[in-house]
C-alpha positions in Angstrom: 8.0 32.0 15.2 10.2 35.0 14.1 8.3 38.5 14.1 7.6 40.5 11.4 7.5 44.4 11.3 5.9 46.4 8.5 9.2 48.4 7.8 10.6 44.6 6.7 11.6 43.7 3.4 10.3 39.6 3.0 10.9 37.4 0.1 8.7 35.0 -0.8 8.9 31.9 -3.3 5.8 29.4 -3.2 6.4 26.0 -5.4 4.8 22.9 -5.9 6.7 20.0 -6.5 9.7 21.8 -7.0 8.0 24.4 -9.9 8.1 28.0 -8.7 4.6 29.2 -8.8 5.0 32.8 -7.3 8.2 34.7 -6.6 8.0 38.2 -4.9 9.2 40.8 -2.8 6.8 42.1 0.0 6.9 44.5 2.2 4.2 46.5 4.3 3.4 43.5 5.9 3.7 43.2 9.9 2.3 39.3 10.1 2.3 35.5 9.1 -1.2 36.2 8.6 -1.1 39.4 6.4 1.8 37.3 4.3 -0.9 34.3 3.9 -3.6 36.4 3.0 -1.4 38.6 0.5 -0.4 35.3 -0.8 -3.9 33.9 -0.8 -4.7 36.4 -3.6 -1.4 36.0 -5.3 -2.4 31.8 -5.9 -5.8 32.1 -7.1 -6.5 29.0 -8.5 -4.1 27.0 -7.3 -4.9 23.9 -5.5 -2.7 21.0 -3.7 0.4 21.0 -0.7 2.4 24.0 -1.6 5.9 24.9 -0.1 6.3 28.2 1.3 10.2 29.7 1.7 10.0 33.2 3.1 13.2 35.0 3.6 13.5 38.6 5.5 16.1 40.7 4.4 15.6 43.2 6.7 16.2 41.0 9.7 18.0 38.0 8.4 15.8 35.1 9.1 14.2 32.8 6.6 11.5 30.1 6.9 10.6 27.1 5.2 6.9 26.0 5.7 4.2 23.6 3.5 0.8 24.6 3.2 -2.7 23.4 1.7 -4.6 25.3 -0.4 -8.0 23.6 -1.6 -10.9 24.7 -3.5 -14.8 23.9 -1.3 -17.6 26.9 -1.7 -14.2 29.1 -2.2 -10.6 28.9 -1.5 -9.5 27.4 2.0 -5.8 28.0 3.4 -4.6 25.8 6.0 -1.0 26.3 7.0 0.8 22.9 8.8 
């Protein structure tokens, strides 16, 4: 997996079945995990196989993942 430092610029675009849902820049962030939990907040409420398209600026890689978010005694994030 590509690294991320916290000095990176990252753009992010979630969609489900081809609707944008959330479209931001991030930065401050120095991991796929502080992205997913930043982005955990960001989707509250949202439910169902999401598609994840993050894009560094700062280091010129992007990524293209799908993920689960379900609702059980609180929000659950699995990332496939």
């Amino acid at each position: 997996m590509k690294t991320i430092n916290s000095s990176d610029v990252i753009f992010a675009t979630v969609t489900q079945r081809g609707a944008t849902l959330y479209n931001a820049r991030l930065s401050g962030l120095s991991s796929m995990a502080d992205v997913m939990r930043f982005l955990h907040k960001a989707l509250a409420g949202a439910v169902g196989m999401l598609t994840l398209t993050l894009r560094n600026g700062t280091q010129g890689w992007s990524r293209r993942t799908s993920f689960k978010l379900a609702m059980a005694e609180g929000v659950q994030l699995s990332l496939f």
